[in-house]
C-alpha positions as CSV (number, residue, x, y, z in Angstrom):
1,X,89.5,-17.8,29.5
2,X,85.9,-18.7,30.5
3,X,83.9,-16.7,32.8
4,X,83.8,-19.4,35.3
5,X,87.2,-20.3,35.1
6,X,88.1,-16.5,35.8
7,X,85.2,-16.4,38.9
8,X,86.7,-19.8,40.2
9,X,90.4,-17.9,39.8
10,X,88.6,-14.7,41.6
11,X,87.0,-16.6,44.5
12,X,89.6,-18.3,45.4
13,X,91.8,-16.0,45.5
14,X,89.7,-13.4,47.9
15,X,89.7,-16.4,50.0
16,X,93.6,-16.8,50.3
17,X,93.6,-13.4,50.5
18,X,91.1,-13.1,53.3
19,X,92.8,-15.8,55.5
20,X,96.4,-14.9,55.2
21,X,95.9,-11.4,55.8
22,X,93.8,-12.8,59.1
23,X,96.6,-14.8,59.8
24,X,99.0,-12.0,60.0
25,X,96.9,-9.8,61.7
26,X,96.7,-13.2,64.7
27,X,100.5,-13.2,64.2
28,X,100.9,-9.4,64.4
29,X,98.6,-9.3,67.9
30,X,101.0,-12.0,69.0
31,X,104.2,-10.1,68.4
32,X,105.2,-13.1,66.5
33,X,108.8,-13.1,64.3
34,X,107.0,-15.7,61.7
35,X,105.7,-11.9,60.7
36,X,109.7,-11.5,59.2
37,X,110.0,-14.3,56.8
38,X,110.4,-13.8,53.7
39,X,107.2,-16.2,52.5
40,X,104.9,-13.7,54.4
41,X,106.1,-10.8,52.6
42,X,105.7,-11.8,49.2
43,X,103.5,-14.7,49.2
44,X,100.7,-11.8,49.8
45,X,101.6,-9.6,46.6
46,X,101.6,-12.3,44.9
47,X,97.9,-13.7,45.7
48,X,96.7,-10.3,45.9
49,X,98.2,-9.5,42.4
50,X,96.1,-12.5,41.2
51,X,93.5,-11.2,43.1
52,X,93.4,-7.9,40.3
53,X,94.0,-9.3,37.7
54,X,91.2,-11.8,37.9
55,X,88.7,-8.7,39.2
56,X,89.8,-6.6,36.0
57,X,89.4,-9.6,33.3
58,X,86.0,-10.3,34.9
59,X,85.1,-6.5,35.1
60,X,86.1,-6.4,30.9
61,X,84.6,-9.9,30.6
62,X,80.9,-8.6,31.8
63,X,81.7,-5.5,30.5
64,X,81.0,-3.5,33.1
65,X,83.2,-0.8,34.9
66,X,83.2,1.2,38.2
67,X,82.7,4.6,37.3
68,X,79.0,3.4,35.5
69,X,78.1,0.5,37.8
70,X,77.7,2.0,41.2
71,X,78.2,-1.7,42.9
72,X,81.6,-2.6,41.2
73,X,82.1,1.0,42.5
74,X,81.6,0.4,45.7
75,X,83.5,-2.5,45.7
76,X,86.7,-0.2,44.5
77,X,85.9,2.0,47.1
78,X,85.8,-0.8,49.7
79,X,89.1,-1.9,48.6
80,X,91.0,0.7,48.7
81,X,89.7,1.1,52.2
82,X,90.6,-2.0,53.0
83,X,94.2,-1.7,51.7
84,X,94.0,1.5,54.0
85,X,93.0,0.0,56.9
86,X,95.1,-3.5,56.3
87,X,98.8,-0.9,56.0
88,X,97.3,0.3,58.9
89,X,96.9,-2.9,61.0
90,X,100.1,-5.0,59.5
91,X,102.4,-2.4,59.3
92,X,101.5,1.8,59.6
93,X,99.6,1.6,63.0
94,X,101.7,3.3,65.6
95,X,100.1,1.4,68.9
96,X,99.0,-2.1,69.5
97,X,95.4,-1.0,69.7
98,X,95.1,1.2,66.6
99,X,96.5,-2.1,64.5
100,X,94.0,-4.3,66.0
101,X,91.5,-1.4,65.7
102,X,92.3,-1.4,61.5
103,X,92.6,-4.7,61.8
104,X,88.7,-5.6,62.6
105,X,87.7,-2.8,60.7
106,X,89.2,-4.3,57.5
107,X,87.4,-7.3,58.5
108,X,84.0,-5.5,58.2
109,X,85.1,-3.9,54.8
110,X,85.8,-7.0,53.7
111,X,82.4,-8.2,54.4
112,X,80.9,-5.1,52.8
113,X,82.5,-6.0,49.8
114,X,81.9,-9.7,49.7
115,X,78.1,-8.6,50.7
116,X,78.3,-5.8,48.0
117,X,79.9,-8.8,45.3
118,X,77.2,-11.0,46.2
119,X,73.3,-8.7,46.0
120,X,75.1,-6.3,43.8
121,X,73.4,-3.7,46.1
122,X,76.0,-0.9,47.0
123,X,73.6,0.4,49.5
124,X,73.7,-2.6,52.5
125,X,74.4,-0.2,55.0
């Protein structure tokens, strides 16, 4: 597959991503049951799982790799916080305001890494 087909693939799915996961985090602040169907639990493992894939056959595709390239580093770092922080806000978070508390500050990792993706400058902060 070409590069641009595989960054088309990526993009997209970061966007999907990004708006379902702020969708559930609208639903979650409005106690909402539409949290309990069965399309929200696995439509996101699904996107997400294309999500990888697509970051790992770009990663092999420009050759590059996290532990040498400190901005796809900091990208891995930034997602694995944002994983944290989203288990947090959907699901781990024991009060109403610690999930909304994860929840905008997976927003701002997310932005960090979309900033990070775009300069490929780990050091925005």
């Amino acid at each position: 597959m070409s590069y641009a087909a595989l960054k088309m693939i990526h993009v997209a799915s970061v966007i999907l991503s990004y708006l379902l996961f702020t969708l559930r985090g609208v639903w979650m602040m409005q106690d909402s049951s539409t949290l309990q169907r069965r399309w929200v639990k696995i439509v996101p493992h699904v996107i997400d799982t294309v999500l990888l894939t697509s970051a790992i056959a770009l990663a092999m595709t420009i050759q590059q790799n996290p532990l040498n390239d400190a901005w796809l580093g900091a990208k891995v770092a930034g997602l694995l916080l944002y994983i944290g922080l989203g288990m947090v806000a959907l699901k781990r978070g024991k009060t109403r305001k610690v999930k909304i508390t994860a929840w905008v500050a997976a927003h701002a990792v997310f932005f960090y890494i979309v900033l990070v993706a775009l300069t490929k400058d780990p050091t925005l902060l």
